[in-house]
PDB file of N, CA, C and O in Angstrom, chain B, residues numbered from 101:
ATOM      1  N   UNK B 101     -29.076  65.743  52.477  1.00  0.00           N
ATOM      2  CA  UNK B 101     -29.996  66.551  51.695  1.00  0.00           C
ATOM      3  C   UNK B 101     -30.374  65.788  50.434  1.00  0.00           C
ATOM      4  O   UNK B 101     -29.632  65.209  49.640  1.00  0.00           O
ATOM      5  N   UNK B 102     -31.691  65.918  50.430  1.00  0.00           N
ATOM      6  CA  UNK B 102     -32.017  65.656  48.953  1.00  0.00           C
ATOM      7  C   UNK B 102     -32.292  66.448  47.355  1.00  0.00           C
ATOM      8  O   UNK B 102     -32.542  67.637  47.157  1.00  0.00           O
ATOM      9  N   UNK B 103     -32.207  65.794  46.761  1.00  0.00           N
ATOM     10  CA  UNK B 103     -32.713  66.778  45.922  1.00  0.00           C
ATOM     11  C   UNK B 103     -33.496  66.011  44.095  1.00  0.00           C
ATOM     12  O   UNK B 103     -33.014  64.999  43.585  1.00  0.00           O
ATOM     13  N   UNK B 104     -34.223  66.488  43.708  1.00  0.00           N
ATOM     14  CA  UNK B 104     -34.884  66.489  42.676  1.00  0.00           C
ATOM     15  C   UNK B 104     -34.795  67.359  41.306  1.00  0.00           C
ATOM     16  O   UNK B 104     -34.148  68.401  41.205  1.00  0.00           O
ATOM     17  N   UNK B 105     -35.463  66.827  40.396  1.00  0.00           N
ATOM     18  CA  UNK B 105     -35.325  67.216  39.271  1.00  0.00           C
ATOM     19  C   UNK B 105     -36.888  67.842  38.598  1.00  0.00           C
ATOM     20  O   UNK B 105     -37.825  67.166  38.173  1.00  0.00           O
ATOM     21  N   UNK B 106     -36.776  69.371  38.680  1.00  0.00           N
ATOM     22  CA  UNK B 106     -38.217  69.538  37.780  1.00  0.00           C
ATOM     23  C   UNK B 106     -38.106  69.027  36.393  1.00  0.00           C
ATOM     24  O   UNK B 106     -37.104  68.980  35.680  1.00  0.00           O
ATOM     25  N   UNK B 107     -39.482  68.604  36.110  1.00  0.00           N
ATOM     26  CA  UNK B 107     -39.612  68.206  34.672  1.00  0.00           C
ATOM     27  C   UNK B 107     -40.178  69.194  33.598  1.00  0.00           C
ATOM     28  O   UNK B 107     -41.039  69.825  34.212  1.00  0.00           O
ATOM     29  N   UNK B 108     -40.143  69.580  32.513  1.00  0.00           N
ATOM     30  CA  UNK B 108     -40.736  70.453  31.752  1.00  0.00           C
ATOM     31  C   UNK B 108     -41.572  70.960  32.148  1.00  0.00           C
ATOM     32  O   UNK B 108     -41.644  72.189  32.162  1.00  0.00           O
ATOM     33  N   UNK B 109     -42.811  69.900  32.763  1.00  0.00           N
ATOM     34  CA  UNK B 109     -44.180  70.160  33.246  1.00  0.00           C
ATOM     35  C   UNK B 109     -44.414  71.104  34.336  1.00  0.00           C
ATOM     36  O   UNK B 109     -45.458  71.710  34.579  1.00  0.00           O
ATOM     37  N   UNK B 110     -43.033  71.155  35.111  1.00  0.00           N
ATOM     38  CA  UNK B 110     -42.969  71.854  36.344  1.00  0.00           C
ATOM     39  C   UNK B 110     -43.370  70.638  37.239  1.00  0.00           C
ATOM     40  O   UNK B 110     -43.994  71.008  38.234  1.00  0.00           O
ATOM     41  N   UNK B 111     -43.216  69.514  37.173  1.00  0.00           N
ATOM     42  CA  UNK B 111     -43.514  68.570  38.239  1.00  0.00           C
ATOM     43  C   UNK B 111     -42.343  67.674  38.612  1.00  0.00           C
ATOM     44  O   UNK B 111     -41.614  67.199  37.741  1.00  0.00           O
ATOM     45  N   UNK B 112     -42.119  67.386  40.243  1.00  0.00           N
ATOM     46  CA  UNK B 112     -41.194  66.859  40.477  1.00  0.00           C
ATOM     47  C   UNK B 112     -41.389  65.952  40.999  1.00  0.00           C
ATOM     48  O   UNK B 112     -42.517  65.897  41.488  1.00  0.00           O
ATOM     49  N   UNK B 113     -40.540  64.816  41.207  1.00  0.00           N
ATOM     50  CA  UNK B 113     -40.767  63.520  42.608  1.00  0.00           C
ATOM     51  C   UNK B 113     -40.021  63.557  43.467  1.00  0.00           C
ATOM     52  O   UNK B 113     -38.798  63.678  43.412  1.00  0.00           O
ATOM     53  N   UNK B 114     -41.121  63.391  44.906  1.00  0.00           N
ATOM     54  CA  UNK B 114     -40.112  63.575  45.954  1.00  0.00           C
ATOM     55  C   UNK B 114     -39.395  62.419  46.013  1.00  0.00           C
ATOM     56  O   UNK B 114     -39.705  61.323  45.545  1.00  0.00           O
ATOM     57  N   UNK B 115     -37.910  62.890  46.929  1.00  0.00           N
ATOM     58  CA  UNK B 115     -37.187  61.547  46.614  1.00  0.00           C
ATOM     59  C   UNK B 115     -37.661  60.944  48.033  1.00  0.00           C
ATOM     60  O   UNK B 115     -38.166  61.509  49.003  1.00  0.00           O
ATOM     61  N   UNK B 116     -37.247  59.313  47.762  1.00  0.00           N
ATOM     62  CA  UNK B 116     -37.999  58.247  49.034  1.00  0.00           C
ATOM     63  C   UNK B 116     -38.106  58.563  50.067  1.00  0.00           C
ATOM     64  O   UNK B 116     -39.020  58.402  50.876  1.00  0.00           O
ATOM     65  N   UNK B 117     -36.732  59.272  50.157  1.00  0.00           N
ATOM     66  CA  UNK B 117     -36.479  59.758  52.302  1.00  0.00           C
ATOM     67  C   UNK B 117     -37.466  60.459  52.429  1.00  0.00           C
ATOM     68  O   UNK B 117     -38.396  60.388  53.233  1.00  0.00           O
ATOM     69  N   UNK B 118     -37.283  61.063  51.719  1.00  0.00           N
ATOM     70  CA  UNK B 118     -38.257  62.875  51.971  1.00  0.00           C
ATOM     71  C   UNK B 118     -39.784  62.250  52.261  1.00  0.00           C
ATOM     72  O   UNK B 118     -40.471  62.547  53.237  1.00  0.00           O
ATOM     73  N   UNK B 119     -40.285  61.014  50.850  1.00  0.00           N
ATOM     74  CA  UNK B 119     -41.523  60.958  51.215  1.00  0.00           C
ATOM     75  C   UNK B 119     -41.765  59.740  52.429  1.00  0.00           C
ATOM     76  O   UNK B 119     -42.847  59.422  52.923  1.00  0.00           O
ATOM     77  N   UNK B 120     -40.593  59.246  52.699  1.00  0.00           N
ATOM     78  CA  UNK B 120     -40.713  58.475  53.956  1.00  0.00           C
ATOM     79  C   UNK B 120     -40.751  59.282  55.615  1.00  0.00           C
ATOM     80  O   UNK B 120     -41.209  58.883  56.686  1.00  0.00           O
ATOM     81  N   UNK B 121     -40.108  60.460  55.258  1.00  0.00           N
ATOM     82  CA  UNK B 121     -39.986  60.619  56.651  1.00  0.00           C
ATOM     83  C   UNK B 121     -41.080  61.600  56.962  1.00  0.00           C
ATOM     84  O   UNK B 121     -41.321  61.935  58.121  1.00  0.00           O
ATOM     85  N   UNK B 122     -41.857  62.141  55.743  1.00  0.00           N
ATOM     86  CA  UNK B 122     -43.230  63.369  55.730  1.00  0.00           C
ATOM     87  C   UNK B 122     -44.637  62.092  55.510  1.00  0.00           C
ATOM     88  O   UNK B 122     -45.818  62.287  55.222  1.00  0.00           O
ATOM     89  N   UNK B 123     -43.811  60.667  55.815  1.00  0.00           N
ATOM     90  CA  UNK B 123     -45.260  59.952  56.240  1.00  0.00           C
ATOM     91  C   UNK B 123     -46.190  60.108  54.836  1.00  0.00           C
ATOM     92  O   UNK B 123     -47.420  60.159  54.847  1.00  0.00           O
ATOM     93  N   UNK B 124     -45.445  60.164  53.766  1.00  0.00           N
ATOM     94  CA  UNK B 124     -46.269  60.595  52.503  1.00  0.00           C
ATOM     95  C   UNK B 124     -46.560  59.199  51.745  1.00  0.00           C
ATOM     96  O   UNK B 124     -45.781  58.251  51.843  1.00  0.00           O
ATOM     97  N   UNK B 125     -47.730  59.152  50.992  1.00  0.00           N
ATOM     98  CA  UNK B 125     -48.109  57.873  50.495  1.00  0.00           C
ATOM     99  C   UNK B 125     -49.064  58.392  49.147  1.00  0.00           C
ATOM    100  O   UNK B 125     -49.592  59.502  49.216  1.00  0.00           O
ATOM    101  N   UNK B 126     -49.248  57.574  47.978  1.00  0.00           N
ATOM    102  CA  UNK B 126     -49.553  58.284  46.843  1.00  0.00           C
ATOM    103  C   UNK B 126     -50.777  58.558  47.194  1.00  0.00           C
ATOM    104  O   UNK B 126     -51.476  58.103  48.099  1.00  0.00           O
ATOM    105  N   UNK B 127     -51.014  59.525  46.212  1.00  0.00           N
ATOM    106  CA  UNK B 127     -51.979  60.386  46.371  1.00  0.00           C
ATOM    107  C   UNK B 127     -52.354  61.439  47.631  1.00  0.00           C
ATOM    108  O   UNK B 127     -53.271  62.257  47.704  1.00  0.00           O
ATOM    109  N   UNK B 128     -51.505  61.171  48.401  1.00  0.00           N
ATOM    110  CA  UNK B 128     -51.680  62.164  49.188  1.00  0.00           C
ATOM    111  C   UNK B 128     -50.962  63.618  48.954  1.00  0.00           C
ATOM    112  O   UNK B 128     -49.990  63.817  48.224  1.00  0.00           O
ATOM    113  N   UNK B 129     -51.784  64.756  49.877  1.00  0.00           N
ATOM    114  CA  UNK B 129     -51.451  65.917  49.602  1.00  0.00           C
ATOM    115  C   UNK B 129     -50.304  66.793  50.170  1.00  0.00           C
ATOM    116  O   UNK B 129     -49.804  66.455  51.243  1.00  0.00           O
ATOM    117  N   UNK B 130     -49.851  67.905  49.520  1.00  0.00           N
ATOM    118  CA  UNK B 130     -48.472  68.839  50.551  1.00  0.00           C
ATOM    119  C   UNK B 130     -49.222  69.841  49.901  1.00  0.00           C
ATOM    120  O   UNK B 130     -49.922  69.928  48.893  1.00  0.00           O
ATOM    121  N   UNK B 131     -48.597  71.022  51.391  1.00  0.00           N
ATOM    122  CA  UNK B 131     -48.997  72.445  50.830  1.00  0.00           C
ATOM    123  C   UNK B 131     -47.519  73.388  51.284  1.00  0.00           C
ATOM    124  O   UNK B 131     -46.832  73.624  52.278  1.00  0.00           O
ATOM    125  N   UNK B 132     -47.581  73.681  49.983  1.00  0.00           N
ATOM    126  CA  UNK B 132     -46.170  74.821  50.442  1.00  0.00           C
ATOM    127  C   UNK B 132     -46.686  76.289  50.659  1.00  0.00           C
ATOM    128  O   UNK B 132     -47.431  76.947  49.932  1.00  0.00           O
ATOM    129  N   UNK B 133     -46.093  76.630  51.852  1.00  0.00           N
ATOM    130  CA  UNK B 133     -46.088  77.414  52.243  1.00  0.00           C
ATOM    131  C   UNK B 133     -44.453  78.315  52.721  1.00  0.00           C
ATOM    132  O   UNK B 133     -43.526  78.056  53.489  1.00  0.00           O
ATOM    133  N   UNK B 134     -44.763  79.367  51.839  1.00  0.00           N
ATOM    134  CA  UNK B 134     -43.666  80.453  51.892  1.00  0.00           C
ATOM    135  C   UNK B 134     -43.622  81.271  53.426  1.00  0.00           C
ATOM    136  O   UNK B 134     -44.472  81.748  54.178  1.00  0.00           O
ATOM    137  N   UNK B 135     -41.983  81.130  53.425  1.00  0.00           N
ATOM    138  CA  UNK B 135     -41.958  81.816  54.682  1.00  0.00           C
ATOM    139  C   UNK B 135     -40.328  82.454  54.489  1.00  0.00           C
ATOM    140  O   UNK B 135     -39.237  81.916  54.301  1.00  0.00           O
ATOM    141  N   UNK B 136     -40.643  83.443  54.593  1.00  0.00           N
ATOM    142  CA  UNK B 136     -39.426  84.422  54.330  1.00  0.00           C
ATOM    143  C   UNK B 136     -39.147  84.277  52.662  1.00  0.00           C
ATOM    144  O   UNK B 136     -39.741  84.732  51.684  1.00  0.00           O
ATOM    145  N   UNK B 137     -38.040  83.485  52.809  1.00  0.00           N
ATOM    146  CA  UNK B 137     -37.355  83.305  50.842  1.00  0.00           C
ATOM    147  C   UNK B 137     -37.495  82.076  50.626  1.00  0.00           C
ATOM    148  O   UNK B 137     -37.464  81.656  49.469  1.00  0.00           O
ATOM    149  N   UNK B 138     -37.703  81.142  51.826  1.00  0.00           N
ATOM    150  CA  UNK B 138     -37.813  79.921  52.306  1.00  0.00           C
ATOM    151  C   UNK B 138     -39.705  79.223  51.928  1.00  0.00           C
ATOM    152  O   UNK B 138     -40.792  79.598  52.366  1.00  0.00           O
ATOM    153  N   UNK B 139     -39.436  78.429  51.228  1.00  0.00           N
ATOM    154  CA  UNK B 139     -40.173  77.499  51.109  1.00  0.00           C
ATOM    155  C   UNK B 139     -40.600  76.437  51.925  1.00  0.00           C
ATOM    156  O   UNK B 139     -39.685  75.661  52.200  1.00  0.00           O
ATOM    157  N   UNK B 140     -41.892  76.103  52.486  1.00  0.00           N
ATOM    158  CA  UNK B 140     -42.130  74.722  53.373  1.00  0.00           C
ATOM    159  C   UNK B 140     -43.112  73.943  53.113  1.00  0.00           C
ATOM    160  O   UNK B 140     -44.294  74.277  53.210  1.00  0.00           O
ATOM    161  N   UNK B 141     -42.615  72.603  52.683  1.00  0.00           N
ATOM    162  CA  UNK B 141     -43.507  71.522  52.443  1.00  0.00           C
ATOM    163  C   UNK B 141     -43.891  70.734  53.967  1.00  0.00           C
ATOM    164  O   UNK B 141     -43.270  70.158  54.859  1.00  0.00           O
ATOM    165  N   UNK B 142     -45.647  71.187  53.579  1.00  0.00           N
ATOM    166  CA  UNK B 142     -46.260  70.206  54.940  1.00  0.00           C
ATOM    167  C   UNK B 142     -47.194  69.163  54.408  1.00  0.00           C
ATOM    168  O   UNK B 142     -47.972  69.372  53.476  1.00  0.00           O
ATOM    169  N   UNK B 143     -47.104  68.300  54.896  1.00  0.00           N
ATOM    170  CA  UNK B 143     -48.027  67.367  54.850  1.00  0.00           C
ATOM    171  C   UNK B 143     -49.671  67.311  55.011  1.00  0.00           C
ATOM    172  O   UNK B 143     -50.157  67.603  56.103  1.00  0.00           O
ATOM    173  N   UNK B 144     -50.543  66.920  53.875  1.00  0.00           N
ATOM    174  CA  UNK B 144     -51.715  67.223  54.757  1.00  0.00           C
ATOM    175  C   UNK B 144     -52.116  65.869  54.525  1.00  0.00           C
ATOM    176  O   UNK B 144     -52.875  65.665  53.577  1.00  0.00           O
ATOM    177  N   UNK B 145     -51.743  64.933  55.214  1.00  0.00           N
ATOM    178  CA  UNK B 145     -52.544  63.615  55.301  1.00  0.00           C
ATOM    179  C   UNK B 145     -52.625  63.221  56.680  1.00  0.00           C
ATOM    180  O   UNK B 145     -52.712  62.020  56.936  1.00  0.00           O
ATOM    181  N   UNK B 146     -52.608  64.075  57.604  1.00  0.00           N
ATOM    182  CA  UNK B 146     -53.062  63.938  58.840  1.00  0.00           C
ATOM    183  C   UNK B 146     -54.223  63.957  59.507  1.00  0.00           C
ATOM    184  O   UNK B 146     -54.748  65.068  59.578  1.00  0.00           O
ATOM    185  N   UNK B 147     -54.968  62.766  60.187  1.00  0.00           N
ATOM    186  CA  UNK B 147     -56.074  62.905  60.628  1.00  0.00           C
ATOM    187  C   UNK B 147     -56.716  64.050  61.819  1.00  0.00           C
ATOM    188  O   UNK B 147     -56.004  64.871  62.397  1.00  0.00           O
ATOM    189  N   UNK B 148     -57.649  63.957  61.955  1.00  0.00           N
ATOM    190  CA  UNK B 148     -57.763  65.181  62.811  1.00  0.00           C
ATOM    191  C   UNK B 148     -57.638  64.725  63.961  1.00  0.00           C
ATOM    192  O   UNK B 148     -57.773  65.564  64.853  1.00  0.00           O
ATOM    193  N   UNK B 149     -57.316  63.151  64.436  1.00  0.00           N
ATOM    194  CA  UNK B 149     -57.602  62.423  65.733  1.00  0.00           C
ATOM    195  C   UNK B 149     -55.903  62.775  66.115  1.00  0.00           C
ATOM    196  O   UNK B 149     -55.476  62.988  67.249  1.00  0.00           O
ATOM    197  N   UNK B 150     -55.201  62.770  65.010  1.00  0.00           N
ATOM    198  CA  UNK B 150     -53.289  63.335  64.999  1.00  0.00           C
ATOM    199  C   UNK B 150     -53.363  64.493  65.521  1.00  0.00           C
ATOM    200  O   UNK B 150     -52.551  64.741  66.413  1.00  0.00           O
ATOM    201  N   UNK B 151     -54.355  65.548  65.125  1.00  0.00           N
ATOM    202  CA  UNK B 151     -54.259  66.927  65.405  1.00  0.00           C
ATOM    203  C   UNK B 151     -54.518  67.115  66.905  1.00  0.00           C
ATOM    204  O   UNK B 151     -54.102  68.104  67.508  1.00  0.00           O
ATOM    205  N   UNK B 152     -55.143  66.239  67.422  1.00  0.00           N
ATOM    206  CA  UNK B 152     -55.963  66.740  68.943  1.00  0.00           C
ATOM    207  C   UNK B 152     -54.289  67.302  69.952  1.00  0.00           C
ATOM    208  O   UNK B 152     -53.129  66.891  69.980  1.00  0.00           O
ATOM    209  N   UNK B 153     -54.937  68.237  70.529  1.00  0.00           N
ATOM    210  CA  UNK B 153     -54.091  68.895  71.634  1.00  0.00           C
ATOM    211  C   UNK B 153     -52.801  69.942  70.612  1.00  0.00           C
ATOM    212  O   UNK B 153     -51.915  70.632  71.115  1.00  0.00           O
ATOM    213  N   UNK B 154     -53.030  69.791  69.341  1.00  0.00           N
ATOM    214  CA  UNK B 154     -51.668  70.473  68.944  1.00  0.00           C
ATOM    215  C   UNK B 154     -51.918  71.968  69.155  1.00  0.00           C
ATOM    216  O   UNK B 154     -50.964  72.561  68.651  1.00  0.00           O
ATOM    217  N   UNK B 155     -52.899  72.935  69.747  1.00  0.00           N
ATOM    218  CA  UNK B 155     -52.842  74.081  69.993  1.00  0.00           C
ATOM    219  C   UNK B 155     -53.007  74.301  71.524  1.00  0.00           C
ATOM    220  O   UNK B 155     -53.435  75.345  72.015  1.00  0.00           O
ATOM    221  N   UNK B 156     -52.631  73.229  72.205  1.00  0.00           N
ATOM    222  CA  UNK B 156     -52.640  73.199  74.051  1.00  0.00           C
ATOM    223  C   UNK B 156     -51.585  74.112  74.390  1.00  0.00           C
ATOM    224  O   UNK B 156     -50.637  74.216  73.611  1.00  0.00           O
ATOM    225  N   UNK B 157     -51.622  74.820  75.500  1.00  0.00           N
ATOM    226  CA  UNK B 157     -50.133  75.638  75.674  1.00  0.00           C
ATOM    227  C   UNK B 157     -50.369  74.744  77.217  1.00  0.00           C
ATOM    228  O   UNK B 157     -51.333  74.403  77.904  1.00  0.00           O
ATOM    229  N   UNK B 158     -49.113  74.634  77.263  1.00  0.00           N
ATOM    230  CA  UNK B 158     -49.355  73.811  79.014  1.00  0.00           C
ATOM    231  C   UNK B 158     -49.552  74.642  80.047  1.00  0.00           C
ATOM    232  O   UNK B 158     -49.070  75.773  79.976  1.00  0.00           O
ATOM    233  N   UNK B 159     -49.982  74.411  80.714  1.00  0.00           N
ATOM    234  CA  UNK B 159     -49.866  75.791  81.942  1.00  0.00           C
ATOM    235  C   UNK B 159     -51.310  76.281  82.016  1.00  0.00           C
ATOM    236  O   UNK B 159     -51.961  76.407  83.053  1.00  0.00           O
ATOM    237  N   UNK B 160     -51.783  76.582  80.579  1.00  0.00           N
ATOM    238  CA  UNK B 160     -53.205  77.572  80.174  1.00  0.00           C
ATOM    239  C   UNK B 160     -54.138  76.300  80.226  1.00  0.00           C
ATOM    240  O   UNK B 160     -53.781  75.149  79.971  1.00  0.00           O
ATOM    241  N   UNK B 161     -55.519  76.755  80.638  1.00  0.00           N
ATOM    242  CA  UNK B 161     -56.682  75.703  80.706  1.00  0.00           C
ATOM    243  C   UNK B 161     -57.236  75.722  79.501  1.00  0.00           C
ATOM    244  O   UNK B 161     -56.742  76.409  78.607  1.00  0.00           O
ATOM    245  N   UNK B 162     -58.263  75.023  79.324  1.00  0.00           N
ATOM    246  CA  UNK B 162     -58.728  75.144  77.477  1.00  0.00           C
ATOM    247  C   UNK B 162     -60.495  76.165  78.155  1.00  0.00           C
ATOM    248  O   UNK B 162     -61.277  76.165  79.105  1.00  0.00           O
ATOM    249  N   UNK B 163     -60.290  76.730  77.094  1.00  0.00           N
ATOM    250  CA  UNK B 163     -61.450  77.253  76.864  1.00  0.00           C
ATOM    251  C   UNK B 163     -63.093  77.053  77.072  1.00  0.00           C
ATOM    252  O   UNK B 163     -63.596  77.161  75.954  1.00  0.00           O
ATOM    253  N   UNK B 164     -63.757  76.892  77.719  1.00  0.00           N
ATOM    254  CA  UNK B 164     -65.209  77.183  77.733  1.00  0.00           C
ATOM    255  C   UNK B 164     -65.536  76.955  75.942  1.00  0.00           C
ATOM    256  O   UNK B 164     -64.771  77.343  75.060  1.00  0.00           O
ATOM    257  N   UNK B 165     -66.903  76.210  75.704  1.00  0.00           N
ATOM    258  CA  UNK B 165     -67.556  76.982  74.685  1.00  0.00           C
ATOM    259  C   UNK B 165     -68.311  77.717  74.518  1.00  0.00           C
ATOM    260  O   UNK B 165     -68.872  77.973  73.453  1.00  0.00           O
ATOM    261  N   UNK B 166     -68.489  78.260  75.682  1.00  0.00           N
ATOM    262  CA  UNK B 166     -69.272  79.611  75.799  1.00  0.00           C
ATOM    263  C   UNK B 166     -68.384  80.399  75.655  1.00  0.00           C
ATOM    264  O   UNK B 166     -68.678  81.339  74.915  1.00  0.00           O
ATOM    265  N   UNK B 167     -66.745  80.407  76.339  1.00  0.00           N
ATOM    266  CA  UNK B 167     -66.322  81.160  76.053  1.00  0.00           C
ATOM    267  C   UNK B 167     -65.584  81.800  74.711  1.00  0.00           C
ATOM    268  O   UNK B 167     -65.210  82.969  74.631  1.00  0.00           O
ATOM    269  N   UNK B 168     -65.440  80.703  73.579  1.00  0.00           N
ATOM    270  CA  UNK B 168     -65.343  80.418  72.664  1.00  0.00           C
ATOM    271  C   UNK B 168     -66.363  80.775  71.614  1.00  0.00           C
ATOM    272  O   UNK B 168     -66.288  80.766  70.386  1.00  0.00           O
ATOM    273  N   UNK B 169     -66.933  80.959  72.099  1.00  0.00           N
ATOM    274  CA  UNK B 169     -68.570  81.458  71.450  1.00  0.00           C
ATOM    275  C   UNK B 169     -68.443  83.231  71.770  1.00  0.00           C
ATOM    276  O   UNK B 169     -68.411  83.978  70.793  1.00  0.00           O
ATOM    277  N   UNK B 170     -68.386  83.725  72.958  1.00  0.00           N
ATOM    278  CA  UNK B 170     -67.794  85.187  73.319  1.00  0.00           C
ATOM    279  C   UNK B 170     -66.794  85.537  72.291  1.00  0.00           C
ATOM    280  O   UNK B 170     -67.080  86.429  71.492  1.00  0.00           O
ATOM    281  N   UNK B 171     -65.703  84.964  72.223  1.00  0.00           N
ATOM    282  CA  UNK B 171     -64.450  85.182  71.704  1.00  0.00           C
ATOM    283  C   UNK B 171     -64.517  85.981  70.184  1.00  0.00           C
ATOM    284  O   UNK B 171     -63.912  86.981  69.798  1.00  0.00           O
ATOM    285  N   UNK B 172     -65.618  85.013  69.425  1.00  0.00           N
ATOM    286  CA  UNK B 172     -66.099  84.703  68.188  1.00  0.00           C
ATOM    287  C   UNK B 172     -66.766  85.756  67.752  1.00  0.00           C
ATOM    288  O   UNK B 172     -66.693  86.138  66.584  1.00  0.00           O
ATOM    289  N   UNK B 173     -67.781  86.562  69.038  1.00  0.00           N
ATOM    290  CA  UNK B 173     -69.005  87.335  68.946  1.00  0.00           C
ATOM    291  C   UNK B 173     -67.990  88.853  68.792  1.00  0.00           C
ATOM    292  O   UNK B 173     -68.163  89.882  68.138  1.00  0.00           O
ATOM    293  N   UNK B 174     -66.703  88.327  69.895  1.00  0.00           N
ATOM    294  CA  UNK B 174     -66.406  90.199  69.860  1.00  0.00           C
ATOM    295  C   UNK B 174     -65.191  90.645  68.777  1.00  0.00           C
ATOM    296  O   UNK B 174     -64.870  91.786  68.444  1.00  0.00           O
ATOM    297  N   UNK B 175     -64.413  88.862  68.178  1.00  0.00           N
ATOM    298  CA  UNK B 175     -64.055  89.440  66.603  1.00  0.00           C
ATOM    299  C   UNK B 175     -64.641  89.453  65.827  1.00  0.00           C
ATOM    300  O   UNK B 175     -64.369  90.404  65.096  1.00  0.00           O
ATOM    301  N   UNK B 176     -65.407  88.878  65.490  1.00  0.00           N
ATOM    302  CA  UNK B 176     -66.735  89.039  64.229  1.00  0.00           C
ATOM    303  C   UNK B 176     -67.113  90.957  64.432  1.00  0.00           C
ATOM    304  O   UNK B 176     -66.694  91.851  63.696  1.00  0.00           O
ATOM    305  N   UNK B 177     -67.796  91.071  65.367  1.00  0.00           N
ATOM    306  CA  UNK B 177     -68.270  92.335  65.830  1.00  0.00           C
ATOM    307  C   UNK B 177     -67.006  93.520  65.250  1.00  0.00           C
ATOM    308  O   UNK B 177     -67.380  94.514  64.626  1.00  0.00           O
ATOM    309  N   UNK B 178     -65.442  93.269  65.547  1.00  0.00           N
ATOM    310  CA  UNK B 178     -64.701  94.311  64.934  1.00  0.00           C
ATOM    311  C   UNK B 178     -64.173  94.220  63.825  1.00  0.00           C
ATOM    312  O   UNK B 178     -63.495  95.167  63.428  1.00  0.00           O
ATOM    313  N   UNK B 179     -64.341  93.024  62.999  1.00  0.00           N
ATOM    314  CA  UNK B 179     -64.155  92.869  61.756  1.00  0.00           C
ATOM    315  C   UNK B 179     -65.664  93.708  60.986  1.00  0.00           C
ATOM    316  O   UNK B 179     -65.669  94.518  60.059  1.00  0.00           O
ATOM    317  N   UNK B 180     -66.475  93.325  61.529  1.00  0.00           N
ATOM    318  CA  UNK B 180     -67.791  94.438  60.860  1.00  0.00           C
ATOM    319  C   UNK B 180     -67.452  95.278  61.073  1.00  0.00           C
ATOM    320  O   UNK B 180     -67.334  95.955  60.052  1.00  0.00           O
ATOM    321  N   UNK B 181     -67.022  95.996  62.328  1.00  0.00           N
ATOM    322  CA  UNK B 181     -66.570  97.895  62.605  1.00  0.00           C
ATOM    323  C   UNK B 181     -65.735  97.867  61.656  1.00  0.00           C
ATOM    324  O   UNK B 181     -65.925  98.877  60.979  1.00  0.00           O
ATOM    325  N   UNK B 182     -64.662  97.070  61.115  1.00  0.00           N
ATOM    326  CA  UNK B 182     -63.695  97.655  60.558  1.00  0.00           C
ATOM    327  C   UNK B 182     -64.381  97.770  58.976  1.00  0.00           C
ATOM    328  O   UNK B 182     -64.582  98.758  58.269  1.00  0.00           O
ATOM    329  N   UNK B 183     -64.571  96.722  58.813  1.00  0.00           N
ATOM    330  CA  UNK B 183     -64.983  96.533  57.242  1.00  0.00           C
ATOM    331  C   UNK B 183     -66.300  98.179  56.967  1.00  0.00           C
ATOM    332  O   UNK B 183     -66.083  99.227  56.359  1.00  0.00           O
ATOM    333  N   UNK B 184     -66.978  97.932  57.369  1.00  0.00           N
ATOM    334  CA  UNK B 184     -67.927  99.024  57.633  1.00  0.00           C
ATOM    335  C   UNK B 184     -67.604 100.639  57.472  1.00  0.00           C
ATOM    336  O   UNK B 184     -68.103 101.581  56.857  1.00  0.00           O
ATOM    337  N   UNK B 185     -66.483 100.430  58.372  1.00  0.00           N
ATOM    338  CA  UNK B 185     -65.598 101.718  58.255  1.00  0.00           C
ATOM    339  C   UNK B 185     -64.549 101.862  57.215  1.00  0.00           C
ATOM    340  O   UNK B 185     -63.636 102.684  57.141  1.00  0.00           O
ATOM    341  N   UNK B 186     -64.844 100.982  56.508  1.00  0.00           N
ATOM    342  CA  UNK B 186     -63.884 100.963  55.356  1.00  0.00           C
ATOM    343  C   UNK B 186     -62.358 101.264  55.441  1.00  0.00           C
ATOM    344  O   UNK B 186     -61.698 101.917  54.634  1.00  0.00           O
ATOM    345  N   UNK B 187     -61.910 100.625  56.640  1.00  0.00           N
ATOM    346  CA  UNK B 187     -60.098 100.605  56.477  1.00  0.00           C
ATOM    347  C   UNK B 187     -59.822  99.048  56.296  1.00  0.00           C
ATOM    348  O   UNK B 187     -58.671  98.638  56.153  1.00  0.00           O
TER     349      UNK B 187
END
């Protein structure tokens, strides 16, 4: 485990491992995101060519963009019913 030191400023440095093994390089970005009581640092210096297939479920075929286009038409459509209806 690592660990760090906030500075007055509220700013800390990650220590080497941490930014070695989150592939981190200066200037690049993290976004924490809370989950439960639990805190999570992610990385956002990932290209989008890194991202391809990360929402594939195996087994399931990928989508149409027509059907994707449907999908779009009939939540849009109940987010207006809802909003509309004011709940």
């Amino acid at each position: 485990m690592s660990t760090a030191t906030i500075t007055s400023k509220g700013q800390i440095t990650l220590p080497k491992d941490v930014r070695e093994d989150l592939g981190l390089k200066e200037g690049d970005k993290v976004d924490f995101e809370k989950i439960g009581e639990r805190y999570v640092i992610r990385p956002r210096n990932r290209s989008a060519i890194e991202l391809a297939g990360v929402l594939h479920r195996p087994g399931m075929r990928a989508m149409t963009v027509e059907e994707m286009d449907e999908a779009l038409g009939i939540a849009l459509a109940s987010d207006d019913e809802r909003i509309r209806a004011g709940r």
